[in-house]
C-alpha positions, 0 to 999 in steps of 0.5 A: 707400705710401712709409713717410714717408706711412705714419708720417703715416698712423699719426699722424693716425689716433692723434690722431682715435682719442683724440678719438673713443675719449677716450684718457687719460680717467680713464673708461679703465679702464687709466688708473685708479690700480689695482684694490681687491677687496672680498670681501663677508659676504654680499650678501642682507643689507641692511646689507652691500648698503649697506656695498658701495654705500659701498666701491664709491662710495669706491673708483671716486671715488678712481680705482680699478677695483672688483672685488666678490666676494660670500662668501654667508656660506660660509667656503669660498667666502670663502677661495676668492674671496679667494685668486682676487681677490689671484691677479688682481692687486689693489693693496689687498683689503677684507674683511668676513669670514664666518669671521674665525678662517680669515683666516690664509691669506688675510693670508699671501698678501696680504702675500706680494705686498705687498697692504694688507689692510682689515677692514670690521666682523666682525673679524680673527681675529688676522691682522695685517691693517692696519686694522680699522674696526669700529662702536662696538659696545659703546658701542652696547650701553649705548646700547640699555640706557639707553634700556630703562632710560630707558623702562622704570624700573630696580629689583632686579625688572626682567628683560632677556635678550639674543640674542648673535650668533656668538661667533667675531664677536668685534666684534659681540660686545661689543653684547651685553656692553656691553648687559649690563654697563649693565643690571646696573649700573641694578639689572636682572637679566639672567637669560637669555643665549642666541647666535642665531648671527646668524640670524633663524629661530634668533632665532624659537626662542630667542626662544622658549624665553626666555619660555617660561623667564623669562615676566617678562622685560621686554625682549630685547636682540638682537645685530642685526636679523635675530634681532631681527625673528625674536624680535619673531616669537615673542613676537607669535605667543606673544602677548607684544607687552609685551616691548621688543625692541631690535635692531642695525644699523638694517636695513630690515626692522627699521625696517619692524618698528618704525613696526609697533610689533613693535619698539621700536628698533635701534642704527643702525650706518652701513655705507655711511660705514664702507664709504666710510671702508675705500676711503680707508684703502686709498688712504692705505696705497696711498701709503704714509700711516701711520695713527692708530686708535681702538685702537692695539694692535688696529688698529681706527677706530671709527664712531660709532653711532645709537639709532633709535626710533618718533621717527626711524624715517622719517629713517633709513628715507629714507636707505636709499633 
Protein backbone atom coordinates (compact mmCIF):
# COMPACT_ATOMS: atom_id res chain seq x y z
CA UNK A 1 0.00 0.00 0.00
CA UNK A 2 1.72 3.36 -1.30
CA UNK A 3 1.55 5.95 1.62
CA UNK A 4 -1.05 8.53 -0.78
CA UNK A 5 -3.74 5.19 0.10
CA UNK A 6 -2.46 4.79 3.31
CA UNK A 7 -3.18 8.61 4.23
CA UNK A 8 -6.82 8.03 2.70
CA UNK A 9 -6.77 4.68 4.58
CA UNK A 10 -6.39 6.69 7.76
CA UNK A 11 -8.79 9.39 7.19
CA UNK A 12 -11.46 7.48 6.13
CA UNK A 13 -11.09 5.25 9.16
CA UNK A 14 -11.16 8.69 11.42
CA UNK A 15 -14.23 9.82 10.18
CA UNK A 16 -16.48 6.39 10.47
CA UNK A 17 -14.50 6.13 14.31
CA UNK A 18 -16.23 9.51 15.15
CA UNK A 19 -19.61 8.63 13.70
CA UNK A 20 -19.40 5.25 15.32
CA UNK A 21 -17.65 6.16 18.90
CA UNK A 22 -19.40 10.13 18.84
CA UNK A 23 -15.89 11.58 18.99
CA UNK A 24 -16.31 15.47 20.19
CA UNK A 25 -19.40 14.44 22.15
CA UNK A 26 -19.83 16.39 25.61
CA UNK A 27 -20.73 12.44 26.72
CA UNK A 28 -16.64 12.06 26.28
CA UNK A 29 -15.33 12.10 29.49
CA UNK A 30 -12.08 13.89 27.97
CA UNK A 31 -14.12 16.31 26.19
CA UNK A 32 -15.65 17.54 29.59
CA UNK A 33 -14.53 21.28 31.24
CA UNK A 34 -12.42 19.44 33.97
CA UNK A 35 -12.63 17.46 37.08
CA UNK A 36 -14.75 18.75 40.87
CA UNK A 37 -13.91 16.36 43.75
CA UNK A 38 -16.06 16.32 46.47
CA UNK A 39 -14.98 14.94 49.54
CA UNK A 40 -18.26 13.96 51.55
CA UNK A 41 -18.76 14.03 55.85
CA UNK A 42 -20.19 10.84 55.36
CA UNK A 43 -22.30 9.02 52.98
CA UNK A 44 -24.47 6.69 55.64
CA UNK A 45 -26.40 9.83 56.56
CA UNK A 46 -29.14 10.74 54.62
CA UNK A 47 -29.03 14.29 54.72
CA UNK A 48 -25.08 14.11 52.90
CA UNK A 49 -26.73 11.34 50.29
CA UNK A 50 -28.97 14.06 49.38
CA UNK A 51 -26.39 16.85 49.30
CA UNK A 52 -24.08 14.47 47.11
CA UNK A 53 -27.21 13.68 44.57
CA UNK A 54 -27.20 17.78 44.23
CA UNK A 55 -23.15 18.29 43.70
CA UNK A 56 -22.94 15.45 41.36
CA UNK A 57 -26.25 16.64 39.49
CA UNK A 58 -24.73 20.38 39.36
CA UNK A 59 -21.38 19.35 38.42
CA UNK A 60 -22.11 16.84 35.55
CA UNK A 61 -24.86 19.35 34.16
CA UNK A 62 -22.48 22.21 34.05
CA UNK A 63 -19.91 19.58 31.97
CA UNK A 64 -17.50 18.39 34.63
CA UNK A 65 -16.40 14.97 35.49
CA UNK A 66 -17.32 14.32 39.15
CA UNK A 67 -15.04 12.48 41.62
CA UNK A 68 -16.69 11.50 44.96
CA UNK A 69 -14.65 10.52 48.03
CA UNK A 70 -16.64 9.65 51.12
CA UNK A 71 -14.79 10.75 54.78
CA UNK A 72 -16.99 8.32 56.85
CA UNK A 73 -16.99 10.56 59.23
CA UNK A 74 -13.12 9.90 60.15
CA UNK A 75 -10.62 12.94 59.81
CA UNK A 76 -8.03 10.74 59.06
CA UNK A 77 -9.53 9.47 56.09
CA UNK A 78 -10.67 12.86 55.15
CA UNK A 79 -7.24 14.24 55.22
CA UNK A 80 -5.97 11.36 53.26
CA UNK A 81 -8.71 11.16 50.45
CA UNK A 82 -8.62 14.68 50.00
CA UNK A 83 -4.73 15.04 49.54
CA UNK A 84 -5.37 11.84 47.01
CA UNK A 85 -8.15 13.85 44.96
CA UNK A 86 -6.01 17.31 44.51
CA UNK A 87 -2.92 14.66 43.64
CA UNK A 88 -5.28 13.44 40.52
CA UNK A 89 -5.47 16.72 39.35
CA UNK A 90 -8.80 18.14 40.12
CA UNK A 91 -9.77 21.71 38.93
CA UNK A 92 -12.04 22.66 41.94
CA UNK A 93 -12.41 20.61 45.34
CA UNK A 94 -15.89 20.62 47.50
CA UNK A 95 -15.97 19.72 50.94
CA UNK A 96 -18.06 18.85 53.92
CA UNK A 97 -15.62 18.58 56.10
CA UNK A 98 -15.70 15.87 59.38
CA UNK A 99 -13.05 17.62 61.32
CA UNK A 100 -13.16 21.28 60.30
CA UNK A 101 -10.25 22.50 62.44
CA UNK A 102 -7.81 19.98 60.37
CA UNK A 103 -8.65 21.83 57.00
CA UNK A 104 -5.22 23.66 57.21
CA UNK A 105 -3.21 21.32 55.07
CA UNK A 106 -5.76 20.58 52.75
CA UNK A 107 -6.39 24.32 51.83
CA UNK A 108 -2.36 24.82 51.82
CA UNK A 109 -2.18 22.19 48.98
CA UNK A 110 -5.25 23.22 47.26
CA UNK A 111 -4.17 26.53 46.89
CA UNK A 112 -0.25 25.43 46.01
CA UNK A 113 -1.87 24.37 42.80
CA UNK A 114 -4.43 27.08 42.34
CA UNK A 115 -7.63 24.85 43.29
CA UNK A 116 -10.71 26.73 44.17
CA UNK A 117 -11.80 25.23 47.54
CA UNK A 118 -15.79 25.19 48.24
CA UNK A 119 -17.29 24.56 52.03
CA UNK A 120 -20.55 22.70 51.88
CA UNK A 121 -22.03 23.23 55.66
CA UNK A 122 -19.69 21.95 58.76
CA UNK A 123 -17.48 24.66 58.41
CA UNK A 124 -13.91 26.19 57.65
CA UNK A 125 -11.78 26.09 60.38
CA UNK A 126 -10.28 29.18 59.76
CA UNK A 127 -8.79 28.22 56.30
CA UNK A 128 -9.06 30.63 53.58
CA UNK A 129 -11.02 28.70 51.88
CA UNK A 130 -13.35 30.75 48.87
CA UNK A 131 -16.84 30.29 49.95
CA UNK A 132 -18.48 28.56 52.46
CA UNK A 133 -22.40 28.10 51.77
CA UNK A 134 -23.69 27.02 54.97
CA UNK A 135 -27.98 26.96 56.20
CA UNK A 136 -29.18 29.84 57.94
CA UNK A 137 -28.61 27.91 61.20
CA UNK A 138 -29.28 30.43 63.66
CA UNK A 139 -32.30 31.79 62.04
CA UNK A 140 -33.34 28.13 61.97
CA UNK A 141 -33.00 27.83 65.78
CA UNK A 142 -35.64 30.89 66.37
CA UNK A 143 -37.40 29.00 63.91
CA UNK A 144 -38.06 25.86 66.16
CA UNK A 145 -38.27 28.30 69.44
CA UNK A 146 -41.26 30.23 68.01
CA UNK A 147 -42.87 27.42 67.07
CA UNK A 148 -42.47 25.60 70.92
CA UNK A 149 -43.59 29.09 71.92
CA UNK A 150 -46.38 29.31 69.58
CA UNK A 151 -47.55 25.73 70.63
CA UNK A 152 -46.98 25.85 73.95
CA UNK A 153 -47.25 29.31 75.76
CA UNK A 154 -44.39 31.58 77.18
CA UNK A 155 -44.41 32.49 80.92
CA UNK A 156 -41.47 32.48 83.63
CA UNK A 157 -42.34 28.52 84.67
CA UNK A 158 -41.61 27.08 81.11
CA UNK A 159 -38.52 24.72 80.77
CA UNK A 160 -36.70 23.73 77.36
CA UNK A 161 -33.41 22.14 77.30
CA UNK A 162 -31.47 21.54 74.30
CA UNK A 163 -28.82 18.85 72.80
CA UNK A 164 -26.14 20.82 70.82
CA UNK A 165 -23.93 19.07 68.22
CA UNK A 166 -20.25 19.06 68.06
CA UNK A 167 -18.79 22.56 69.23
CA UNK A 168 -15.71 22.22 66.82
CA UNK A 169 -18.95 22.55 64.10
CA UNK A 170 -19.22 25.95 64.68
CA UNK A 171 -22.11 26.64 61.75
CA UNK A 172 -24.23 24.06 62.95
CA UNK A 173 -23.76 25.70 66.28
CA UNK A 174 -25.68 28.48 66.22
CA UNK A 175 -29.00 26.11 65.79
CA UNK A 176 -28.76 25.75 69.13
CA UNK A 177 -27.82 29.40 70.30
CA UNK A 178 -30.09 30.68 68.22
CA UNK A 179 -33.03 28.43 69.79
CA UNK A 180 -32.05 29.76 73.12
CA UNK A 181 -31.62 33.23 72.88
CA UNK A 182 -35.37 33.28 71.43
CA UNK A 183 -36.47 31.28 74.16
CA UNK A 184 -34.86 33.31 76.97
CA UNK A 185 -36.38 36.17 75.17
CA UNK A 186 -40.41 34.44 75.31
CA UNK A 187 -39.53 34.25 79.35
CA UNK A 188 -38.45 30.31 79.44
CA UNK A 189 -36.04 28.87 81.20
CA UNK A 190 -33.47 27.14 79.21
CA UNK A 191 -32.31 25.13 82.18
CA UNK A 192 -30.33 22.30 80.60
CA UNK A 193 -27.80 22.49 77.98
CA UNK A 194 -25.98 19.26 77.30
CA UNK A 195 -23.63 18.37 73.53
CA UNK A 196 -24.55 14.82 71.79
CA UNK A 197 -21.72 15.17 69.45
CA UNK A 198 -23.82 14.83 66.41
CA UNK A 199 -24.76 11.15 67.37
CA UNK A 200 -28.18 9.50 68.10
CA UNK A 201 -27.16 6.96 70.75
CA UNK A 202 -25.53 9.80 72.72
CA UNK A 203 -28.93 11.72 72.16
CA UNK A 204 -30.39 8.38 73.66
CA UNK A 205 -28.20 8.99 77.05
CA UNK A 206 -28.37 12.60 77.20
CA UNK A 207 -31.80 12.45 76.40
CA UNK A 208 -31.81 10.70 79.26
CA UNK A 209 -30.23 12.53 82.12
CA UNK A 210 -32.35 15.67 81.24
CA UNK A 211 -35.33 14.28 82.57
CA UNK A 212 -33.83 12.49 85.01
CA UNK A 213 -32.53 16.09 86.16
CA UNK A 214 -35.29 18.49 84.91
CA UNK A 215 -38.27 16.23 85.09
CA UNK A 216 -40.57 19.70 84.09
CA UNK A 217 -39.01 20.30 81.25
CA UNK A 218 -41.22 20.73 78.40
CA UNK A 219 -39.45 20.63 75.06
CA UNK A 220 -35.71 19.71 73.94
CA UNK A 221 -34.59 21.16 71.09
CA UNK A 222 -31.56 18.93 69.31
CA UNK A 223 -29.15 20.38 67.11
CA UNK A 224 -29.94 17.62 64.08
CA UNK A 225 -31.84 14.64 63.48
CA UNK A 226 -30.02 12.14 64.63
CA UNK A 227 -29.96 13.04 68.33
CA UNK A 228 -33.12 13.94 67.83
CA UNK A 229 -34.59 10.51 66.93
CA UNK A 230 -32.22 9.08 70.07
CA UNK A 231 -33.82 11.47 72.47
CA UNK A 232 -37.57 10.91 71.41
CA UNK A 233 -36.12 7.42 72.23
CA UNK A 234 -35.49 8.13 75.64
CA UNK A 235 -38.22 10.06 76.61
CA UNK A 236 -40.68 7.04 75.01
CA UNK A 237 -39.13 4.30 76.99
CA UNK A 238 -39.07 6.90 80.08
CA UNK A 239 -42.60 7.16 79.24
CA UNK A 240 -42.44 10.61 78.73
CA UNK A 241 -44.22 11.42 75.24
CA UNK A 242 -45.42 14.94 76.58
CA UNK A 243 -42.05 16.55 75.98
CA UNK A 244 -41.81 18.56 72.36
CA UNK A 245 -38.85 17.19 70.55
CA UNK A 246 -37.64 19.39 67.61
CA UNK A 247 -34.97 18.17 65.51
CA UNK A 248 -32.58 19.50 62.54
CA UNK A 249 -32.35 18.86 59.08
CA UNK A 250 -35.53 17.15 58.20
CA UNK A 251 -33.84 13.56 57.52
CA UNK A 252 -36.11 10.95 56.78
CA UNK A 253 -36.07 8.92 59.78
CA UNK A 254 -37.23 12.16 61.54
CA UNK A 255 -39.87 12.84 59.08
CA UNK A 256 -40.82 8.93 59.87
CA UNK A 257 -40.77 9.90 63.56
CA UNK A 258 -42.94 12.86 63.12
CA UNK A 259 -46.12 11.58 61.29
CA UNK A 260 -45.44 8.69 64.42
CA UNK A 261 -45.86 11.55 66.68
CA UNK A 262 -42.59 10.48 68.69
CA UNK A 263 -41.88 14.09 67.39
CA UNK A 264 -43.14 16.98 67.06
CA UNK A 265 -41.01 18.64 64.37
CA UNK A 266 -37.31 19.54 62.46
CA UNK A 267 -36.07 22.76 60.70
CA UNK A 268 -35.69 21.34 57.31
CA UNK A 269 -32.22 22.26 55.72
CA UNK A 270 -32.31 21.39 51.73
CA UNK A 271 -28.89 19.64 51.24
CA UNK A 272 -29.53 18.78 47.44
CA UNK A 273 -30.19 22.72 46.54
CA UNK A 274 -26.97 23.49 48.80
CA UNK A 275 -25.04 20.74 47.05
CA UNK A 276 -26.53 22.47 43.57
CA UNK A 277 -25.60 25.90 44.96
CA UNK A 278 -21.40 24.29 45.73
CA UNK A 279 -20.95 23.01 41.90
CA UNK A 280 -22.10 26.47 40.65
CA UNK A 281 -19.94 28.50 42.84
CA UNK A 282 -17.01 26.19 41.34
CA UNK A 283 -17.84 27.00 37.94
CA UNK A 284 -18.10 30.76 38.33
CA UNK A 285 -14.41 30.85 40.47
CA UNK A 286 -13.27 28.22 37.58
CA UNK A 287 -13.81 31.24 35.17
CA UNK A 288 -12.81 33.63 37.29
CA UNK A 289 -16.12 35.37 38.63
CA UNK A 290 -15.94 37.49 41.80
CA UNK A 291 -18.44 36.48 44.12
CA UNK A 292 -21.04 38.36 46.41
CA UNK A 293 -22.09 36.56 50.11
CA UNK A 294 -24.22 36.67 52.75
CA UNK A 295 -21.32 37.45 55.23
CA UNK A 296 -18.45 38.97 53.70
CA UNK A 297 -15.86 38.81 56.06
CA UNK A 298 -16.41 35.04 56.29
CA UNK A 299 -17.07 33.96 53.13
CA UNK A 300 -20.29 32.43 53.66
CA UNK A 301 -23.94 32.30 51.33
CA UNK A 302 -26.67 31.35 53.47
CA UNK A 303 -29.72 29.07 52.50
CA UNK A 304 -32.78 29.75 53.42
CA UNK A 305 -34.69 27.22 55.94
CA UNK A 306 -37.92 25.25 56.59
CA UNK A 307 -40.18 24.45 59.79
CA UNK A 308 -41.81 20.78 58.82
CA UNK A 309 -44.56 19.75 61.19
CA UNK A 310 -47.42 17.02 61.12
CA UNK A 311 -48.85 19.75 58.85
CA UNK A 312 -46.28 19.11 55.83
CA UNK A 313 -44.39 16.15 56.68
CA UNK A 314 -45.63 14.41 53.63
CA UNK A 315 -44.76 17.04 51.14
CA UNK A 316 -41.42 17.09 52.58
CA UNK A 317 -41.34 13.20 52.99
CA UNK A 318 -42.04 12.91 48.59
CA UNK A 319 -39.40 15.10 48.06
CA UNK A 320 -36.86 12.73 49.05
CA UNK A 321 -37.94 10.44 46.95
Amino acid sequence: MNSKRLSLFTVVFALTAALLFGAGSSDDASDRKGTIGFSVFDMQYGFFQQMEKGTKDGVTDLGYNYILHDQKSDEGLMVSGVMDLINQGIDALIISPIKPEAMGPIVAAAQAKGIPVIVDDIGGGGTDYDVLVVSDNYGGGVMAAEYAVKTLGSGGSMEAATIAVDPSHVYAFRRTEGFRDAMVDANWKVVKELNGHDKTEEGYTVMQDIITANPDVQVVFCGNDPMAVGAAQAAADAGRNDIMIVGFNADEIALEAIKAGSMEATVQQVPYRMGKMTAELADRLLKGETLEFDDDPNRELWIEVNLITLDNVDEALAELK
